[in-house]
N, C-alpha and C positions, 0 to 999 in steps of 0.2 A: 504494500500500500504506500502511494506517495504522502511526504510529507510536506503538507503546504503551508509555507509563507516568507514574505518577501523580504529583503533587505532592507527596506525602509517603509517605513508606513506613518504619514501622519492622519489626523483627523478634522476639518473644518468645526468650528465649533457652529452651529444653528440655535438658537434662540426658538424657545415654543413660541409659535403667533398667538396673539391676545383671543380673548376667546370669540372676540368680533369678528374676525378675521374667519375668511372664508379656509375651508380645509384645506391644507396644501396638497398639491398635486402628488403621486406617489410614482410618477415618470422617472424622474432624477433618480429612486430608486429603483429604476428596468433599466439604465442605461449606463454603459462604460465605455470611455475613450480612452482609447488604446493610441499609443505613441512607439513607434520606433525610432531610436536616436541612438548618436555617439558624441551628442554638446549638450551642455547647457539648454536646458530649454524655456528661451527668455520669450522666446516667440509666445508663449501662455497669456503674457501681457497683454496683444493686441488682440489675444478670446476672452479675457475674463470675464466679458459683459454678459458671455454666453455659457462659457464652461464650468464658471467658480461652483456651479452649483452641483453640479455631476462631480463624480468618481473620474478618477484617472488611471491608469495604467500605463506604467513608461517601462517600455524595453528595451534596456540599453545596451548598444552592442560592440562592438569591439573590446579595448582595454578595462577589463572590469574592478582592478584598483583608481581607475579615474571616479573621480568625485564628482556626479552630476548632479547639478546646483536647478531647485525646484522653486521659483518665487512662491512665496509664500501667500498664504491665503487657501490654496487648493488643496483639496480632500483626493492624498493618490496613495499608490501601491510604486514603487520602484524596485525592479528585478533585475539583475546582471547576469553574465556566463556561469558564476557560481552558481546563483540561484537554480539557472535553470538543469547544470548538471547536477546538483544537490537533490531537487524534488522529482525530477525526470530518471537519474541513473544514467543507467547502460540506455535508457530509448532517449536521452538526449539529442543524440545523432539524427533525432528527424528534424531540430529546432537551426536552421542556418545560423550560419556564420559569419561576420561581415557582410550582411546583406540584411535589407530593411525586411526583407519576409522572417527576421526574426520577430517580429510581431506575431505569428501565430503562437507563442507563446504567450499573451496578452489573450488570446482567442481560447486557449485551454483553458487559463487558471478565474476567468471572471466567470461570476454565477449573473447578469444578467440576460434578460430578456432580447436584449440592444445591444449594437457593438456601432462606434464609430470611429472610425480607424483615419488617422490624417498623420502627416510629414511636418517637419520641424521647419520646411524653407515654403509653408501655406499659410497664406495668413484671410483677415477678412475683406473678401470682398465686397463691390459696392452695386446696386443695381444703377438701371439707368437714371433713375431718380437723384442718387448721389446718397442714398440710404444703404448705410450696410446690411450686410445679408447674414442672415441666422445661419446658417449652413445646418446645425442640426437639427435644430425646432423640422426646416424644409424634408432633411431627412425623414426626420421621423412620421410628417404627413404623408410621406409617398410610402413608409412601408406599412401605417396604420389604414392606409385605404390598397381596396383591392385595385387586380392589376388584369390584363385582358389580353391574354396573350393566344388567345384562339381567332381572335379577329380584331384586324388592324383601325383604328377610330381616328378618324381624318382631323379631330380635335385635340389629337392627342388623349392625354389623362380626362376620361370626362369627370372623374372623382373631384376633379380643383374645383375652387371656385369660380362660375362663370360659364364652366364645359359644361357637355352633357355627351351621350349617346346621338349621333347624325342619326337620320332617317336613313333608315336598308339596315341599323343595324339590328343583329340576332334579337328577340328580346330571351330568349331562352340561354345569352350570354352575357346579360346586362347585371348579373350579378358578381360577375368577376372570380377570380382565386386568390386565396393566400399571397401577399407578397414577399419576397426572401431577402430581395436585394435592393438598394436603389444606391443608384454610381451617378457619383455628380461629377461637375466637367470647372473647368478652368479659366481665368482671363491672366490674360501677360504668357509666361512661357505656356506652351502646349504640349503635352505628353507625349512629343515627338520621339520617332526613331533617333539613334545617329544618325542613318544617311540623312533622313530627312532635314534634322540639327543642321549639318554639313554645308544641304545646299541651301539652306534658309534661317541663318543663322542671327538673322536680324528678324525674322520673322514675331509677332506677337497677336495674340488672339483681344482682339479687341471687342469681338463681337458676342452680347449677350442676347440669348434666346430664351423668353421668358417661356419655354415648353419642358416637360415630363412626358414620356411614352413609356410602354412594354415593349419589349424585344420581342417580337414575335416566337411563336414556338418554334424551333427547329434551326431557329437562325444563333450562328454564335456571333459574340462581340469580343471586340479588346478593352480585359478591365482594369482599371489603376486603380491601385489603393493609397493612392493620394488623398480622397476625398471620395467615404466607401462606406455604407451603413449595409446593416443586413441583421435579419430575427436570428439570434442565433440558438432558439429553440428549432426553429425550420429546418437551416441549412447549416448551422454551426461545423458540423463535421464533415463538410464538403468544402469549409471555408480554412486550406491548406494552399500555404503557399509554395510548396517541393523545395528541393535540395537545389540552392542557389548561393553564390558566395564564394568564399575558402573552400579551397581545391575541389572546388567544381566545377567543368568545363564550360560552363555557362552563367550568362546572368543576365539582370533586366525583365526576366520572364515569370518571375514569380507568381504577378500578379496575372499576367495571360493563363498561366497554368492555374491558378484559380477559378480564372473567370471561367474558361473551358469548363474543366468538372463543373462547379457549379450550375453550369446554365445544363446542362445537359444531364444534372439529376434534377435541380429545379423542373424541366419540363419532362422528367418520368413520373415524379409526384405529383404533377399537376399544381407550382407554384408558379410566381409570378417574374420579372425582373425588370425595374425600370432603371433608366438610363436619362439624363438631363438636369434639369435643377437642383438642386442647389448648386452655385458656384462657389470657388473659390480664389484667391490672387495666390495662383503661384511665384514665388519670390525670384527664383533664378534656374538657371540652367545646368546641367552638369556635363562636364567635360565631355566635347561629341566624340572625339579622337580614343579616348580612354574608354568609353562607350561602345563604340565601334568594335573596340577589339572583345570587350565583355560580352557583345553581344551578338558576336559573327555566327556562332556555330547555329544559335536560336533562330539565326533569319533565314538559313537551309532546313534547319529540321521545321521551323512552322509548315513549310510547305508539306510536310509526311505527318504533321499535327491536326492541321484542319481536316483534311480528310478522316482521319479517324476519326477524332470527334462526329465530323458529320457523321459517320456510321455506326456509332454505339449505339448499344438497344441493353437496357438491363432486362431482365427478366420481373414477372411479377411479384418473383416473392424477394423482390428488394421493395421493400416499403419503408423502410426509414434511411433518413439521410447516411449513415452509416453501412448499412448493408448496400446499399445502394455505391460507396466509395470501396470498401471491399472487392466487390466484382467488377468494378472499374479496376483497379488495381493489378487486376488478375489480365483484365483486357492489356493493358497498357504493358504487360511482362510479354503477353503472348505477342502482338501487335506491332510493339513499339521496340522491343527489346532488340530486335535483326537493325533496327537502324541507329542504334549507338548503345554499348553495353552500361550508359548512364542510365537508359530507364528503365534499368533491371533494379538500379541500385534504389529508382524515385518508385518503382514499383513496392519494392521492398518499406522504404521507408513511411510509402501513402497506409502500411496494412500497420507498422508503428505509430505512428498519427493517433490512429484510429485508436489503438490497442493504449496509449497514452490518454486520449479523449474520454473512453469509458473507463480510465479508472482514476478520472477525476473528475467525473460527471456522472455516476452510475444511473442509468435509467431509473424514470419514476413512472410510477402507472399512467400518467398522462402523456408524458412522451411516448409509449408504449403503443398505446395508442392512435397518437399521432397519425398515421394515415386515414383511420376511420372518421377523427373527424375534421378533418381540413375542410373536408364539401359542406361542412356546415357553417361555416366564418360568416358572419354578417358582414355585408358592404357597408363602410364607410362613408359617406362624404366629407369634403375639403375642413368644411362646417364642423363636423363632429369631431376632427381630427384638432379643431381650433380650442374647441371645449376640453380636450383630453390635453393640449396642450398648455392653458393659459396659466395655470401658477407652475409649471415643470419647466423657465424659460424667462431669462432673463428679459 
């Protein structure tokens, strides 16, 4: 049995509210923001307005006698390379290395409902208004309302406010699914490849698009975990980032290799995945040149990536997100393994993931459950999502 807890832990001191005072929201307690770093993370400063209120989790990576300096005020967990070989053992090996997918440790050890997972060089954006932007509050509306991934709504999300359902569409689909994931996008640098860094190096993303959609069923996307929410009762244990980093012949790809599993047991369970809003200001760029070479081997194997993904099929009696990455796992050794003896090793390590995940998350009868009642989720709207919101939110 592992034993948990972290090298550092403070706690925000909260004040009961008067008894005037409307109940406080119990959000803040569903939700953890997860941090991957190797500095100081002063960048908290220009969240406080939004995060002081949430839990944190910083996962700090590289040199774990480095001292990482927490402004004060925030309620977190900080864990280093000890930590995570101490509570993990011998299955540490599945937790990267020098590489920000060491955040999936942040994804095992929190017991929330919520995960918001962001980078130390993001900060807040602004809409066009000149109002900054909640990033998580938006989050959390797009994974608390359902998602429609059986047919495409020319509105986008009609769950927002303002949307709705076009005419033609289903009405025996206007109730939507479960949603798992929602991936928000960026203004100033953009999630560029190297090559693309290379030839467009001046390039910046100015343009905001005030839309939210679902990725259609069957379609895969490219996910960042730059600016990345997700239930992690749903898809928690689909949400691995692989063997990325120190002495691995690859990098950059963590978060595609996320995204891939995930969308592709999300649409065996019949979950949802949206993609758009919230934004946020990514700060800077990192080196294209140095990049390039991390991530040469990824831009040959994606091409032997997509295709497989498009062709997995789990069988029925994967019903939960777990069993459902198991025989993924198994595919990926059978499949993947002839085109570089790495993904024998991420084979290997996807079934340790897992084998870490349930023995610090042991199933509850409601998880157990979980597939039985997913087709029962009541729809959302933008509206109700507002009410579930107003005291969890600065």
């Amino acid at each position: 049995m592992f034993s948990l807890s972290p090298i550092e832990t403070t706690t925000m001191f909260e004040p009961t509210p008067p008894p005037s005072s409307p109940p406080p929201s119990t959000l803040k307690d569903e939700v953890d923001i997860v941090i991957p770093t190797i500095r100081n993370v002063d960048f908290l400063e220009k969240w406080r307005a939004f995060f002081e209120p949430y839990h944190l989790i910083i996962v700090q990576d590289g040199d774990p006698s480095k001292v990482i300096k927490v402004p004060q005020g925030f309620n977190y967990e900080l864990y280093n390379r000890n930590d995570i070989n101490r509570i993990l053992g011998s299955k540490a090996s599945c937790i990267s290395i020098k590489d920000s997918a060491c955040r999936c440790f942040g994804f095992l050890v929190s017991k929330k409902k919520y995960i918001f997972t962001i980078e130390d060089d993001c900060f807040v954006a602004k809409d066009p208004s000149g109002k900054d932007i909640n990033a998580l509050e938006q989050h959390i509306k797009n994974l608390v309302t359902p998602s429609t991934p059986y047919f495409f709504n020319t509105l986008y999300d009609p769950y927002r406010e303002g949307a709705d359902f076009v005419r033609g569409y289903p009405f025996s689909l206007r109730e939507g699914v479960p949603t798992a994931v929602s991936h928000g996008l960026w203004l100033n640098i953009a999630d560029y490849d190297a090559p693309t860094h290379l030839v467009k190096p001046l390039d910046r993303n100015k343009r905001y698009v005030d839309a939210v959609m679902t990725t259609p069923k069957g379609a895969l996307f490219p996910m960042s975990g730059m600016n990345l929410a997700f239930n992690r009762e749903l898809i928690g244990p689909a949400m691995y980032f692989g063997l990325m980093g120190d002495s691995q012949p690859a990098g950059r790809y963590a978060s595609m290799w996320a995204g891939w599993c995930v969308k592709v047991i999300s649409d065996h369970l019949g979950l949802g995945v949206k993609t758009g809003v919230p934004y946020i200001w990514h700060s800077k760029a990192s080196n294209a040149f140095l990049n390039l070479k991390r991530e040469l081997k990824g831009i040959f194997w994606q091409e032997e990536l997509i295709p497989f993904f498009q062709s997995v099929s789990l069988s029925k009696e994967c019903d939960t997100a777990q069993k459902c990455y198991i025989e993924l796992s198994k595919q990926v050794r059978d499949k993947l393994g002839k085109v570089d003896d790495y993904f024998n090793k991420l084979s290997d390590a996807m079934v340790t993931w897992i084998q870490c995940w349930d023995e610090l998350n042991p199933p509850s009868p409601q998880s157990q459950s979980q597939s039985r009642v997913l087709s029962l989720s009541l729809p959302l709207h933008d509206d109700d999502a507002a009410i579930i919101l107003s005291n969890g939110s600065a």
